[in-house]
N, C-alpha and C positions, 0 to 999 in steps of 0.2 A: 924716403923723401916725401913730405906733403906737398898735394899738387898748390902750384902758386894761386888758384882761384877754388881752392879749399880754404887756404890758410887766411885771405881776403875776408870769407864771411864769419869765421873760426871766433870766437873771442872766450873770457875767462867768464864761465857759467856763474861766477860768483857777484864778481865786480862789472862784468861787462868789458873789460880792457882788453886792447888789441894783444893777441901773440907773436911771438915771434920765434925762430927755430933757433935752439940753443945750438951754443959753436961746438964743434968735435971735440977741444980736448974741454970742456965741460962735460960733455957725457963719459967721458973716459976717464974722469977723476968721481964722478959718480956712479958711473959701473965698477969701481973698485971699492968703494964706499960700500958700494950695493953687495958684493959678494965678501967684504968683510962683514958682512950683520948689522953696519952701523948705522942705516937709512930706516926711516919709517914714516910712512903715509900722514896725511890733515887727520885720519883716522886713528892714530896710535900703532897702528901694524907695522909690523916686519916687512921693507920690500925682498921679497927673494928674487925674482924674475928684474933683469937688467933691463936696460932701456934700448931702443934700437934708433932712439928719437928724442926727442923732446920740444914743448913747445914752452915757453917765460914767456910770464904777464911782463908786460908793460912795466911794472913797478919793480921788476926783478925778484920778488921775494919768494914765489914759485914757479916747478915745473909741471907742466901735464905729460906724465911718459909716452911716450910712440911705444906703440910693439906690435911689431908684423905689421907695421904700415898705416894700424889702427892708432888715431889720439882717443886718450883715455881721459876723457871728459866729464868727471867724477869728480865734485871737491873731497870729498875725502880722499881719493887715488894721488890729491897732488903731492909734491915734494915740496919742502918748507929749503931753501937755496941762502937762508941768510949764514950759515953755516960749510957755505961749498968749501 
C-alpha cells in the first residue's frame, strides 16, 4: 500500500496527472493477463513480474506497477489499460 502522503505528491511523470491506486480486482484481471504473456510495457516489452500495486493516471489510460512497495515511475514501465 502507498503511504497517503506519498501518493499526494505522486503524479504521472509524463502528463503531470494526479494518481490514484487501482482497485483489487483490476490488478487481479491484470495479473492474469501478466502471467498469460499478454501485457507489455509504453516500451514494447514483455511484463513478466506481476504487480503487487498499481497506481492510474487520472485519464485512466495507464498503470504505473507497485512492486515490493516501490511505484515504478518509468513511462516506458507503464501499462497502456485501454484494453483491461
Amino acid at each position: 500500500m502507498i503511504d497517503a502522503e506519498l501518493l499526494k505528491i505522486l503524479c504521472c511523470p509524463e502528463t503531470h496527472q494526479p494518481l490514484t491506486p487501482a482497485e483489487p480486482a483490476l490488478l487481479e484481471s491484470l495479473n492474469k493477463r501478466i502471467q498469460a504473456g499478454e501485457v507489455q510495457n509504453r516500451s514494447g516489452k514483455d511484463v513478466r513480474e506481476t504487480c503487487d500495486g498499481g497506481l492510474i493516471r487520472q485519464d485512466g489510460k495507464f498503470l504505473y506497477p507497485v512492486r515490493r512497495n516501490i511505484p515504478i515511475m518509468l513511462i516506458g514501465e507503464a501499462i497502456a489499460l485501454a484494453g483491461k
